[in-house]
N, C-alpha and C positions, 0 to 999 in steps of 0.2 A: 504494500500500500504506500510506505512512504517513497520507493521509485516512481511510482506513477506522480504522487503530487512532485516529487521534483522535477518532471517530464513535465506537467500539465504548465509550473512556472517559467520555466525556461521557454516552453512555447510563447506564454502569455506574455513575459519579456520580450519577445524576440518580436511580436507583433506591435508592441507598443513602442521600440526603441523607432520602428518604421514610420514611426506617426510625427515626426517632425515639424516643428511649424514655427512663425514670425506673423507679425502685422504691419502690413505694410497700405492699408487701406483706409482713411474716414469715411465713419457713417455718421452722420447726421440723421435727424429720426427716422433713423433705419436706413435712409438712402446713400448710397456711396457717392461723394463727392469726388472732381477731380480726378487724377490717374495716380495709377500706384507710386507712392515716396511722395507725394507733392507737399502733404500734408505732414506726412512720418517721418521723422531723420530715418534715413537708408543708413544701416549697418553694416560692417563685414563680417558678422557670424552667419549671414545665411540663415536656415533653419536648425541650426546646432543650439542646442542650451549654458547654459551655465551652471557651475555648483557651486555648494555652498562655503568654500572655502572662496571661491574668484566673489563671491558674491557677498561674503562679508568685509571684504578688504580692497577691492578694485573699483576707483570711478567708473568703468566701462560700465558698472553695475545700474546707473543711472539709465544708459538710454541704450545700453550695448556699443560691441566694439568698434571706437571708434564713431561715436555718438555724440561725441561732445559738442559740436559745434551744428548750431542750425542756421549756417547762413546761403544752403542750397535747398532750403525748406522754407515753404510757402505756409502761411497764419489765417487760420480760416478766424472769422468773426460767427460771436456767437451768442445768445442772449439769455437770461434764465428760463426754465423751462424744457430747454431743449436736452435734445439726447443725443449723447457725443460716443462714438463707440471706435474702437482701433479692430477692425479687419483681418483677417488672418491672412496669409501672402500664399502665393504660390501654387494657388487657385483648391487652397485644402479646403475639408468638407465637413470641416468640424472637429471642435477639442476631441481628442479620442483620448486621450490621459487622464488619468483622475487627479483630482486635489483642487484647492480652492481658488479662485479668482479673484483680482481687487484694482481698485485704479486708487492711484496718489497723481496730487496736484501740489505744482510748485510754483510759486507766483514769482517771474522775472524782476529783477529790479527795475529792469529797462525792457528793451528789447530782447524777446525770448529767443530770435534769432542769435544772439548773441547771447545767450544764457547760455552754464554748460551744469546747472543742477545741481551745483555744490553749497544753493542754500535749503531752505528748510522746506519739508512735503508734509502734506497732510494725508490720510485716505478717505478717500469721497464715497467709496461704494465697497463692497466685503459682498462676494458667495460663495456660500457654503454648499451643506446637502439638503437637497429638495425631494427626495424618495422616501414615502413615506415606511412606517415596518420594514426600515434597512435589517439586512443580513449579513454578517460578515463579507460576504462573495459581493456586494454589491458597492462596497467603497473599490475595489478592483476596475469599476465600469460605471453604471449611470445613477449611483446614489447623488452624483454630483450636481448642483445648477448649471456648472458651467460644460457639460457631457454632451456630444455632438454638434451645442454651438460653435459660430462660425468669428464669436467677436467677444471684446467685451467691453463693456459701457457703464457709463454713470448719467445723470441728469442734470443740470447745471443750478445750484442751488440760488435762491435768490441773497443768501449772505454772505457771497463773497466779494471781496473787491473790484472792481473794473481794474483791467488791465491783461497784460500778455502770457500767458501760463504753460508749462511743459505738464503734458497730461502722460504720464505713465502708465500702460494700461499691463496688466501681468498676471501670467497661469502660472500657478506649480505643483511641477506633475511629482506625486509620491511612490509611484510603482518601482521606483529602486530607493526609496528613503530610508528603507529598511536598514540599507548596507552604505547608508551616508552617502548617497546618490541622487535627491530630489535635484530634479530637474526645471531650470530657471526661463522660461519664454517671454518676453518682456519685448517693448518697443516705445519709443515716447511722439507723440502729436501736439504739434504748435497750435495756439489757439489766443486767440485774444475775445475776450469778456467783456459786454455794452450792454448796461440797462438792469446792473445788479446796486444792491445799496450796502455792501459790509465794508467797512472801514480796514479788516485787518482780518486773517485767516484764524478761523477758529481750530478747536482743538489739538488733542496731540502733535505735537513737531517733531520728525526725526529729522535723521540725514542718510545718503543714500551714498557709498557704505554705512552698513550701522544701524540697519532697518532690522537686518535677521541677522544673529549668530549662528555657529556651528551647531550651537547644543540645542537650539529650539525646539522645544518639543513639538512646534506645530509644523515643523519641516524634518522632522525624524518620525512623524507617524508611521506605522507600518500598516496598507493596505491588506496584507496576505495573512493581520493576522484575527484576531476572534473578536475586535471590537466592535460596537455597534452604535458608537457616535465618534466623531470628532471634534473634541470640547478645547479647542484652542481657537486662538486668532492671533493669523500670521502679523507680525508686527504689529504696528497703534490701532489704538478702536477709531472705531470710524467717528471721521468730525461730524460736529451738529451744521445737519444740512444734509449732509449724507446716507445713503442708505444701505441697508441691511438684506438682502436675498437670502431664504431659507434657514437653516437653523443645524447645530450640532449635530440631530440623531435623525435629520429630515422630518421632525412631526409637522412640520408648519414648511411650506413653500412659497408664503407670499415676501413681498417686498416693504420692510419697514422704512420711512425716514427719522432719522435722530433728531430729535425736537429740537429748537431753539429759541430764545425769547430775541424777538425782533424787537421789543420795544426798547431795551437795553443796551442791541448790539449785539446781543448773544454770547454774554459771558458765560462761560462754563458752569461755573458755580451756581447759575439760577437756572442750572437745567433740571428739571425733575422728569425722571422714567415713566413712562406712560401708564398708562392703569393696566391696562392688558398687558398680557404677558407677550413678550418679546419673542423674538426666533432664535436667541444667542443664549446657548445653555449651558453659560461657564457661572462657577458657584464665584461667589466674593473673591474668596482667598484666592482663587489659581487668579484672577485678573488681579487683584492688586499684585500676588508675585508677580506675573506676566509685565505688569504698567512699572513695578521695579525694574524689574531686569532691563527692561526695553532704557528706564531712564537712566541706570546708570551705562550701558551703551553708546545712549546717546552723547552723555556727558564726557564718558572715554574719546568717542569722534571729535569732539567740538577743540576737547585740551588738548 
């Protein structure tokens, strides 16, 4: 018995290492604007991934190799409301990896063409698993939200500031996490913001290196083995404004927004949790450890 599941995994590896993929496309709601790169800094990783050792210590980690500079990248305009989404390249046919999906926004201080993402990111959007009565066998394949789409996206909140932003849009696939192998697909979109009212980017700040370490338990989950939720979240909670797709153990599949007090500005502090229960089914403790570790991280990055 135990040859056969090592047969069964090795196949199942060897199907998913095939499934390679990049974004090289905007959608705007829903429709693809423009031609492939116009909108995406074009990288030289092709559809190759990253791991988690390039990925906690390499700029390239921001936009991919050889990312840094968006000054052959064209800035679409765009207004709150809208739905901003990064395309998968290479005419693929959808995530076939499992693990969670999330977009971070980084507000240029200038020109985001000339931005190379070495200040601070917030995350706008987090999905998790959307299958409900998951099975161990089903984080392997489509417990996931983000399972056979072709993109992935956020909405553009009305609190944040006008101006020109690097929108990093990112899969991470966990089917070799197991053996300290998740796999990094990432791409970043130029964008400039007209017709929003926040004065300054709300919540969690990282920096990119420094978003994920090695030892994160939400990037060492292991797919192949008897769990049946995944009660992490990669890197910062999503800022208010931002939203939430699906939940831990997949009971809940809809999409949450993280409240914000507009009247304020949206201070953190005068955020209170909704009455209904959320899609995010991490207890107190593992997020405040989680929002430590992340902070002293971030603080290692900065000194």
């Amino acid at each position: 018995m135990r040859v056969n599941e090592i047969a069964f995994g090795a196949a199942a590896l060897a199907r998913l290492a095939a499934a390679h993929y990049t974004f090289n496309g905007l959608l705007i709601n829903d429709e693809l604007v423009g031609r492939d790169w116009q909108y995406i800094r074009q990288h030289d990783r092709g559809y190759m991934p990253t791991f988690r050792e390039e990925a906690a210590t390499s700029d390239d980690f921001r936009c991919n190799q050889n990312g840094g500079s968006g000054v052959n990248t064209d800035v679409y305009t765009v207004r709150p409301g809208d739905k901003v989404g990064l395309r998968q390249a290479f005419g693929a046919g959808g995530i076939r990896h499992p693990g969670p999906a999330q977009v971070y926004l980084s507000l240029a201080p200038g020109s985001v063409k000339q931005y190379d993402g070495s200040g601070d990111w917030i995350k706008i959007s987090q999905e998790l698993a959307c299958k409900p009565n998951i099975v161990p066998a089903d984080f392997q394949t489509d417990a996931w939200c983000a399972w056979d789409e072709d993109n992935v996206s956020f909405v553009v909140p009305e609190n944040i500031p006008e101006g020109e932003y690097l929108v990093r849009g990112e899969h991470i696939a966990l089917h070799g996490a197991h053996d300290g192998k998740a796999e990094f697909y990432y791409a970043c979109a130029q964008i400039k913001v007209e017709g929003s009212t926040g004065s300054e980017l709300l919540g969690e700040k990282v920096l990119i290196p420094g978003v994920y370490g090695v030892d994160d338990d939400a990037i060492n989950f292991s797919v192949w083995g008897r769990s049946t939720s995944y009660p992490f979240v990669p890197g910062p909670d999503v800022a208010p404004g931002g939203t939430i797709r699906g939940s831990a153990d997949g009971s809940s599949a809809e999409t949450v927004t993280i409240p914000f007090d507009s009247s304020s500005g949206g201070s953190e502090e005068e955020i209170s949790p909704p009455e209904t229960e959320t899609p995010v089914c991490l207890t107190p403790p593992v997020r405040r450890q989680n929002r430590k570790l992340r902070k002293a991280r971030s603080m290692r990055f900065r000194n």
